[in-house]
C-alpha positions, 0 to 999 in steps of 0.5 A: 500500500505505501510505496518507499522509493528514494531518498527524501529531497525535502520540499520545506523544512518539517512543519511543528504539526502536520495538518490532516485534511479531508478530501473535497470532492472535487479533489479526488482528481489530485488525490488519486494522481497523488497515489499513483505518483507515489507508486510510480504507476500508470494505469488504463482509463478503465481503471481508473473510473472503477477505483473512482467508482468504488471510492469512498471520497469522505473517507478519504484524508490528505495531508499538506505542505504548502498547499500540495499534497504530501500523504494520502489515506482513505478507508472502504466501508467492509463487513468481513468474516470473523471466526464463528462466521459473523460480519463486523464492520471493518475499514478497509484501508487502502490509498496509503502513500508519501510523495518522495519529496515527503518521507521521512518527516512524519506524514505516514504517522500523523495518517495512521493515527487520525485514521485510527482515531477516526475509526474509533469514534466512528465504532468500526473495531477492526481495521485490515489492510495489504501492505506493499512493503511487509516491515511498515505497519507493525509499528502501528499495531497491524500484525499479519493475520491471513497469509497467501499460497501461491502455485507454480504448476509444471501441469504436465507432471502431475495429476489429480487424484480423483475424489470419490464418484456420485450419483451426481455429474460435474457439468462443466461449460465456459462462459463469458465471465460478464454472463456468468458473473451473476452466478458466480457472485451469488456463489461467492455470497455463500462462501463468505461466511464460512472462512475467517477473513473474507469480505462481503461484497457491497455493489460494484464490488463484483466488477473488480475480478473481470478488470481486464485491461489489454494492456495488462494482459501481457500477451495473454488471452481475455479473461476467460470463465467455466463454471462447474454445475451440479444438477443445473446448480452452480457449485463452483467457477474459475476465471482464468487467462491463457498465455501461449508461447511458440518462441522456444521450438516451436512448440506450444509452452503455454500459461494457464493464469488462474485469477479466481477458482472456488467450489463447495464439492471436493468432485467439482473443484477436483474438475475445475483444477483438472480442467485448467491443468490439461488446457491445450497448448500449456504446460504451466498453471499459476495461482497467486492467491489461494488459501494455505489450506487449499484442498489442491493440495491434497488432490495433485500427485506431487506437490514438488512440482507445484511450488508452493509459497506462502506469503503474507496477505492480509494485515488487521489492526484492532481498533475496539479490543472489547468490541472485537474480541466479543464478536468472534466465537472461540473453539473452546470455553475460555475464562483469561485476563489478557494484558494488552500493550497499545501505545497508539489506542490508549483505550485498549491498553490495560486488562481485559478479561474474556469469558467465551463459552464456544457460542459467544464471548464477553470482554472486559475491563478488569483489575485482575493479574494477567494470564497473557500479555501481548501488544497490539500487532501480536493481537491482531496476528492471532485475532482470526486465528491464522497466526497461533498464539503458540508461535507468537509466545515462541517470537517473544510476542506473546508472554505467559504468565499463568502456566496453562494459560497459553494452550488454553488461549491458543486452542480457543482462538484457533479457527477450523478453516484458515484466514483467506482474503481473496477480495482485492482491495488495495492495489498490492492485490489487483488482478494481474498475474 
């Protein structure tokens, strides 16, 4: 999200307190140049009138110097899956940039704490970002809460196990993916819920996975569509581009480019998967954005030959501790007294008592001694159950101090099905392969 580039060449001396201003209306122009700017992008019309479109202008905040602007932040309006499967309001923080000629002098601080004051009086607990350089944001309380798998397929050397058969067939067609997008939207709903870290799309939202500009195609195909149907029902759908290489032999080494593939039935996944490996001309499949859980996995003949790597994707800041931590439901009954560190929120930092049952949780404030302590961003790690409390003690992140306590806190807060954030929201996640 930030972009950090050169050295700063200072256009004034550091004002005593920088002034954070929101966007007029009429300013979108220059704040969104402004972020491009900083990231040295260009990019199509199209582009740009979607972002437009999904902009939320009166969230959005500049800061000046001598009446240019110097940073950027704005926020989108989200529900995202907690663990249990309920939607909490959450910004989605986006938009985030210094102009060169402005680092190193404060704006990205003076940003991140009006943005996270405001987001407290506005009663929003959670807070979630990507981050276009990884070391930025811990220092403002975001810890790495959901991470990314990403596949590099050598589609000729492996194979898919095949689920067990059923009564049912998988029907499999292509369609245009401007056609199908009402159904597999519809699908996408259905999915939310049911893994941690997924975001609701509001309208508008859908017509980001089909932004498909030539220009960002490089020398792949349109975006293409099947979609996988059970009894005439959807049951699952991938969005993909296809990338045909004669330079080498003179033989076909295409890419398979797989942008989106989702299914609720292990045989219509398992045929989504075998329909993208033995596409005619390729030998290669890539998948930049998948959960570290993925079920693929467990279907292909040797993973060796996919080369699995895992990276971090979605980052979460708690805004309201007592807020947040009643939202979720916990694996397990759980009665402790955490200590939280947090500098920046002053309204979290002390002893939190959470009481949760397996159906609901309460948190509060209490004078008790603590079982755990933790900062904020180890917090936000550990909040959607991606990131154990276990391996953070293991960092130094985490302390205990009632033995038991840790196991306890760790087995609650775990999650059945791995955080996963594959609504872009930021530009770190647009949809270019």
């Amino acid at each position: 999200m930030l972009s950090s580039s050169t050295q700063p060449v200072t256009r004034g001396l550091p004002p005593p307190s920088w002034e954070v201003r929101a966007l007029a209306a009429d300013r979108w122009p220059s704040f969104y140049a402004a972020v491009l700017g900083a990231f040295r992008e260009t990019e199509p019309q199209e582009a740009t009138d979607l972002w437009r479109s999904l902009a939320e202008p009166h969230r959005c905040v500049v800061v000046e110097d001598c009446g240019a602007i110097a940073g950027t932040a704005g926020v989108f309006s989200f529900r995202m899956t907690v663990p249990g499967g309920r939607l909490v309001d959450t910004a989605g923080v986006s938009m985030v940039s210094v102009q060169p000629d402005c680092r190193r002098r404060g704006v990205l601080s003076t940003l991140m704490r009006h943005q996270l004051e405001s987001l407290q009086r506005l009663g929003e607990p959670l807070a979630v970002l990507t981050a276009s350089e990884a070391p930025i944001y811990g220092r403002f309380g975001y810890g790495v809460a959901a991470r990314q798998l990403s596949l590099d397929i050598a589609s000729r050397r492996v194979r898919l196990t095949a689920p067990p058969s059923g009564e049912t067939e998988v029907e499999l067609t292509v369609e245009d993916p401007h056609k199908a997008l009402a159904a597999c939207e519809e699908f996408y709903a259905r999915q939310v819920p049911l893994r941690p870290a997924m975001l609701a799309r509001s309208d508008g939202w859908e017509l980001l996975p089909l932004l498909d500009p030539p220009a960002w195609r490089q020398g792949a195909s349109p975006l293409e569509c099947v979609v996988a149907r059970m009894a005439g029902e959807v049951v699952g759908y991938a969005r993909y581009t296809v990338a045909v290489d004669w330079s080498r032999t003179n033989t076909a080494e295409g890419t398979v480019r797989v942008r989106d593939i989702e299914a609720r039935d292990p045989r219509a996944y398992a045929a989504l998967w075998r329909f993208l490996l033995e596409t005619d001309l390729t030998s290669r499949v890539i998948a930049v954005n998948r959960p570290v859980d993925d079920p693929f996995l467990h279907l292909v003949s040797d993973v060796r030959h996919c080369t699995p790597t895992v990276l971090d994707s979605l980052y979460v800041r708690v805004v309201d501790a007592p807020v947040a931590l009643s939202a979720r439901t916990y694996a397990t009954g759980l009665d402790l007294v955490v200590e939280i560190e947090d500098a920046l929120a002053s309204w979290n930092q002390g002893r939190w008592r959470l009481s949760a049952d397996g159906t609901g949780a309460v948190c509060t404030r209490t004078q008790r001694a603590p079982d755990l302590s933790l900062d904020a961003t180890a917090l936000g790690s550990a909040y959607l159950g991606g990131t154990t409390l276990t391996e953070l003690a293991g960092a130094g992140r985490v302390r205990e101090h009632r033995p038991g306590a840790l196991t306890a806190a760790t087995a609650a807060f775990a999650s059945p099905m791995a955080p996963w954030l594959p609504h872009a929201f930021c530009r770190s996640l647009l949809p270019r392969l």
